[in-house]
N, C-alpha and C positions, 0 to 999 in steps of 0.2 A: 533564536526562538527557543524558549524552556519547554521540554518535556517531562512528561511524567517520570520523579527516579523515587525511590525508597530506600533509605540507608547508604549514600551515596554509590547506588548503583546503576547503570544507565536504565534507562527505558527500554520498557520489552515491548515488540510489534502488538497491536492486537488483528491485524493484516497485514497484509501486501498487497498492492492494488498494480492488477493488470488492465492493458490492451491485449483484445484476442483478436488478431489479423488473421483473413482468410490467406492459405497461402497454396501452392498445387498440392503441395502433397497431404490435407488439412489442415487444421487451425495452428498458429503458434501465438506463443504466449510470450508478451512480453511485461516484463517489470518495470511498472513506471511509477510507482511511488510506495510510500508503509502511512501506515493509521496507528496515531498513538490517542491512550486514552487520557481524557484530563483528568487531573489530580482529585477535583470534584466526582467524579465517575459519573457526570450528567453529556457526556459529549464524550466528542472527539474531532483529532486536526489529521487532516487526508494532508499529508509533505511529497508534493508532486517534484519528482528528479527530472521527468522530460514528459513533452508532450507529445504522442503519437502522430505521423504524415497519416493523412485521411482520416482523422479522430472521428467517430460515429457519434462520440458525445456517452458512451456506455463506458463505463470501468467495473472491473470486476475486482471486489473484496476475497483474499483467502487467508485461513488461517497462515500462519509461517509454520513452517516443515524444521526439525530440530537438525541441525547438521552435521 
């Protein structure tokens, strides 16, 4: 699958798409996929890595944190 690059650079996140499981001690966050944008800038593709046990059906978009 092609993603968005510019000057032969890879593609940068425009998220990262969480599962928020309730867990004892509050919520944890897990990372289950990134959203890139199309070359068009009319859209974008959600690239699901894994699918949450007990998915509620909700994902949560955040920007990506520089590391």
């Amino acid at each position: 699958m092609k993603q968005t690059t510019t000057a032969n650079t890879p593609a940068t996140p425009l998220y990262n798409a969480y599962h928020v499981a309730e867990a004892t001690n509050g919520k944890r966050w897990i990372r289950i996929g990134t959203v890139f944008a199309h070359e068009d800038g009319q859209g974008a593709n959600l690239i699901l890595d894994a699918l949450p046990f007990n998915f509620d059906g909700r994902v949560v978009l955040r920007t990506p944190k520089s590391e």
